[in-house]
N, C-alpha and C positions, 0 to 999 in steps of 0.2 A: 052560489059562489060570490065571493068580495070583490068585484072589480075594483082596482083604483084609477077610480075616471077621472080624479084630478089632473090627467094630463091626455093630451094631444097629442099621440104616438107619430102624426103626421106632420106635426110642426115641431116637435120636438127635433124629427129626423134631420130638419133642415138646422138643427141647433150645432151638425156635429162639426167636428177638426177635417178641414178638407184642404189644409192649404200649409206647407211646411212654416211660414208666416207665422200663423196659429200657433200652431208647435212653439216656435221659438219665443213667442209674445207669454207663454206658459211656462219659461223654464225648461222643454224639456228636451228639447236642442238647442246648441248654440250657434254665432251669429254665421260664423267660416260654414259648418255642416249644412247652414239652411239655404246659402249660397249653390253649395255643392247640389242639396238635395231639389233645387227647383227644377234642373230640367228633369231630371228622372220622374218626378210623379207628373210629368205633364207624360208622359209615355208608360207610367204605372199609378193610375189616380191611386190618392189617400181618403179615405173615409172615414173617422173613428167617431161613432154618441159617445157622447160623455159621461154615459153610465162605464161603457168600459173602458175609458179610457182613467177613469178614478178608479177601474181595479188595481193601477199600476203602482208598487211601491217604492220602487227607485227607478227613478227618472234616467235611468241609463241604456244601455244592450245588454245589461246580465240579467236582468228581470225579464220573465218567458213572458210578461204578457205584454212590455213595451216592446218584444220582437215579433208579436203577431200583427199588431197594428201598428206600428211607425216603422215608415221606410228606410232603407239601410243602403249606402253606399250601394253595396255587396250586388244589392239587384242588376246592378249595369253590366254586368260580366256577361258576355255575350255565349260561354257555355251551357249547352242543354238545347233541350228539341221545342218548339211550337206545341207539338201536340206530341204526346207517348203515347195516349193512348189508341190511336185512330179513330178518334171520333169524328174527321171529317169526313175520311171515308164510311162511316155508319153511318152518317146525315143523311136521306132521302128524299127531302126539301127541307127549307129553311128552317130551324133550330127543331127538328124532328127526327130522332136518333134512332134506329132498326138495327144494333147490333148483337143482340140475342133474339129466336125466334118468338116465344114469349113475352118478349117483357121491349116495351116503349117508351123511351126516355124523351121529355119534353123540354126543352129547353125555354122557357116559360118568360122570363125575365133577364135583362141584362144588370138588372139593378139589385145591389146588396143593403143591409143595414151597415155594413163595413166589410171593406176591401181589403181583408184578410192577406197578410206576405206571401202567405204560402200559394197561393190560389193558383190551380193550373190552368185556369181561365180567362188570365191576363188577358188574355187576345182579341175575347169579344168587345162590343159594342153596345152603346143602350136602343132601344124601343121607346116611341111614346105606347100609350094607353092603346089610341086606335088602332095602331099598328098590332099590339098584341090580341087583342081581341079579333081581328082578321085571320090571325096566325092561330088563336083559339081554335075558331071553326073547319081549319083546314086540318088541324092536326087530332080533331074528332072525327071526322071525315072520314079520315086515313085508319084510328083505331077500330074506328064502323065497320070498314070493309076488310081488313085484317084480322080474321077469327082465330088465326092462331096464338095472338097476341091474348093473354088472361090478365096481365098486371100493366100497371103504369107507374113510372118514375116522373112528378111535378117536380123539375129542380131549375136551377138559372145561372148565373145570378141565385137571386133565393125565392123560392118560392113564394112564400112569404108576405115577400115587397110587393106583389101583386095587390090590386085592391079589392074587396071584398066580391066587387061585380065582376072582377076578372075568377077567383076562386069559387063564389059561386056558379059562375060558367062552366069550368070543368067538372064541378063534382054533381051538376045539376046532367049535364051530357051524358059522363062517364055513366053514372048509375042508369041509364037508359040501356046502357049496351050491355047486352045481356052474357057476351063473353069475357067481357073484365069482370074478374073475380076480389080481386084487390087494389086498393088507388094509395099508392106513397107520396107524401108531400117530402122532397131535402129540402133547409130551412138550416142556417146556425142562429137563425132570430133568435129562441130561446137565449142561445149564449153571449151574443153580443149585442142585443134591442129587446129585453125579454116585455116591455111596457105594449111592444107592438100586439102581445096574445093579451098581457094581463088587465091592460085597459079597452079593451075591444068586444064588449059584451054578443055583438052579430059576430063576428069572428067563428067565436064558440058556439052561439045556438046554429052555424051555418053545419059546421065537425060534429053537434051531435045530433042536426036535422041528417045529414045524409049517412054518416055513420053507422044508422040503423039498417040503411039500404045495400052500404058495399061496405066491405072492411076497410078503415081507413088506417094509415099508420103515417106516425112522423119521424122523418131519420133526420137527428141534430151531428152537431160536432162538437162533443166537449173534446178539447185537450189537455187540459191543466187543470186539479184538482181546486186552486182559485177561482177556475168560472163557475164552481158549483156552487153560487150566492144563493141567497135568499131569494134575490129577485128573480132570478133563473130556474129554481126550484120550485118559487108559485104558479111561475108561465109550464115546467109542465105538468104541475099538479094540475092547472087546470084542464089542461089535455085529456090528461088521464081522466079525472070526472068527466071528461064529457063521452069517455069512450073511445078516445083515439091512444092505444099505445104509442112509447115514445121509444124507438131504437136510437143507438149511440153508433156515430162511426167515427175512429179517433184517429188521426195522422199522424205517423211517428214523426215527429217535428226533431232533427241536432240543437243543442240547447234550450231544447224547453220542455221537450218528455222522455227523452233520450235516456233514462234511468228507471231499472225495477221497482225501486221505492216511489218513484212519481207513477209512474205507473198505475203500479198495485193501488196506492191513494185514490187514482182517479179510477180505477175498474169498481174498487170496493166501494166509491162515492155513490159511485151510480146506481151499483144493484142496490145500495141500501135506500135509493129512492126513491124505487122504482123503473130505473130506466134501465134499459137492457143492453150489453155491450155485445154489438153486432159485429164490429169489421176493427181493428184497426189496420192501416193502409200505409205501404211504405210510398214516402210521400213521392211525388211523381219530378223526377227532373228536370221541369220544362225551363226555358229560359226564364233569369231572372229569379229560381227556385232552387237551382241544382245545388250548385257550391253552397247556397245560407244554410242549404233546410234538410237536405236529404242523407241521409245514416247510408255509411255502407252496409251491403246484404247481410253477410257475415257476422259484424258486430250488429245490426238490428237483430237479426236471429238469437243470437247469446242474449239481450236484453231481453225480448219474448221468452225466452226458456225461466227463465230466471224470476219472470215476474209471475208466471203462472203457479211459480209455486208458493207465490205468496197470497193468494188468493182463495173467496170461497169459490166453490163447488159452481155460484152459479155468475159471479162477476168471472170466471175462467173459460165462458162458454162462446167468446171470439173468435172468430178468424184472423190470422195473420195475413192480408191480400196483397196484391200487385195488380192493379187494374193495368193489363198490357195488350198493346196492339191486336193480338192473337186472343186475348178476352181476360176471364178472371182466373189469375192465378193464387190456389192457395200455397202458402212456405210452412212446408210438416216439417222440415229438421234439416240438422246438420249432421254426414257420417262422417266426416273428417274434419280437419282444419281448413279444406278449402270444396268442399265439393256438398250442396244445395240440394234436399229432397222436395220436390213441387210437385203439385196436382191441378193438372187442368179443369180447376173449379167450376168453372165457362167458357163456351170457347163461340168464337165465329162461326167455326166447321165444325158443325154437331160430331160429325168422325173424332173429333178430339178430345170431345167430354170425359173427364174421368180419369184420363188420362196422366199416368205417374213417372217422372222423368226426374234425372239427377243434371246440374250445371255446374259447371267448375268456375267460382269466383276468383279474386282477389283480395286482397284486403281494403282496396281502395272503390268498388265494383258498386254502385249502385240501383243498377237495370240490368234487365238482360237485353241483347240486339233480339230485332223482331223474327230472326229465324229462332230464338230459344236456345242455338247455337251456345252462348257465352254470354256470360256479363260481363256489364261495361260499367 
């Protein structure tokens, strides 16, 4: 492999836009909006490398990818939930998530390569080093004595921004425990800090020392056929060489992928490069998210229908999900103009696995309530 070790993926980090100041010093706010926008990101930090922030090609709100990293008015509106998906209640101690029997989600890091709009993770807070590495131990501990558990979820924040001795840490543990069968890193690094894998030569030999011991996989987030650069495309060519397949989960974003043709673009980018399009996710209402970012039920369903038919055989092979309180719901179709066919893809209460029910939306309905009852 090529690394390009001309750079410092850790001093680089500290290179990005973190202050709406920035922004406006660049052009790409003006002087009134950055007024407005200073108390909001002291309540929604901004983080953009200026790798992706030069994906952007007009400096405005109509370009999808100055809506994923610069903050918007929009976020202040005090509509939508904290948490939709009850992840508090699956917490079992500190950022250690039990809400499927199986499977362990670790909330690893509070820290991103960028502080993505959409993020239903506003809420948290950061971690130093030592701190996490405490919370390392505890939360092997817990997968040790839980043999029901076979897989783990590394997510944050992003996995990622962990440092090599934090990710050696897990994946040196993990492969002891002889009932995890498979270890998942989530990470959008690929998509918004791809310098973080490409220039990282232990990084990789860490993915394909342990690699050979537990299946490892990495789940990214493209959502716009533009993130799919060069430099994004090397970070997970290198993955792939070293053995770690690269799954895609992709948010249906309003105004930025909210159409079959962006879509289909961004499905068919991926199979053609290897990466596999796993989940896309209707994106979750929390505050700060709801009104900018989230497609009603209805019309995201017609956009799904639509796009799968523009696709091959193997970028069509997604799920359309809803990660909700009650677990993961898949959206199989529409029989009418207002009434939702779903399958209880996962669920809390094993009793409800499997499970195939109809909801009656509206056109304006973006969630269902957490009895399944109706959308909202």
């Amino acid at each position: 492999m090529n690394f390009t070790n001309n750079i410092d993926w850790q001093k680089e980090l500290k290179n990005n836009i973190t202050s709406v100041g920035m922004l406006a010093e660049l052009g790409y706010i003006d002087e009134k909006t950055r007024q407005k926008l200073d108390t909001l990101t002291q309540r929604y930090p901004m983080s953009i490398p200026r790798y992706y922030l030069d994906l952007i090609e007009k400096k405005d709100y109509s370009d999808p990818i100055f809506k994923m990293c610069i903050a918007s008015l929009e976020e202040a509106q005090a509509d939508g939930k904290v948490d939709t998906s009850g992840e508090q209640a699956s917490t079992v101690t500190g950022g250690i998530q039990h809400k499927y029997d199986n499977t362990v989600l670790l909330l690893s890091t509070n820290v991103c390569a960028m502080y993505c709009r959409h993020c239903f993770r506003k809420r948290l807070v950061g971690l130093t080093e030592n701190e996490i590495l405490r919370f390392t131990d505890e939360a092997l501990e817990y997968i040790a004595e839980h043999k029901e558990v076979d897989n783990v979820l590394i997510t944050g924040g992003d996995a990622l921004l962990n440092s090599n001795k934090v990710i050696e840490r897990y994946l040196d543990g993990l492969s002891k425990i002889e009932h995890i069968k498979f270890i998942r890193f989530g990470s959008r690094t690929p998509v918004v800090f791809p310098q973080r894998i490409s220039t990282d030569e232990v990084l990789i030999k860490l993915f394909e020392k342990y690699g050979k011991i537990k299946t490892i996989y990495l789940v990214t987030q493209f959502n716009h056929p533009r993130e799919l650069t060069k430099e994004a495309l090397l970070a997970t060519d290198m993955l792939r060489q070293a053995g770690i397949p690269v799954l895609n989960q992709t948010v249906l974003l309003k105004g930025i992928n909210d159409s079959p043709e962006t879509l289909a673009a961004l499905f068919n980018g991926l199979a053609a490069n290897g990466i596999s399009p796993y989940y896309l996710f209707q994106c979750r209402p929390v505050k700060g998210v709801k009104g900018l970012f989230a497609v009603p039920l209805l019309e995201a369903y017609d956009i799904v229908d639509s796009t799968r038919g523009r696709l091959s055989g193997i970028a069509k092979r997604f799920r359309f999900i809803m990660s909700h309180i009650t677990g993961k719901l898949e959206i199989l179709g529409k029989i009418n103009d207002s009434t939702l066919v779903l399958k209880q893809h996962q669920a809390r209460d094993n009793e409800d696995s499997n499970r195939i029910f109809t909801v009656e939306a509206d056109v304006s309905s973006v969630w269902l309530d957490d009895s399944l009852g109706s959308a909202v």
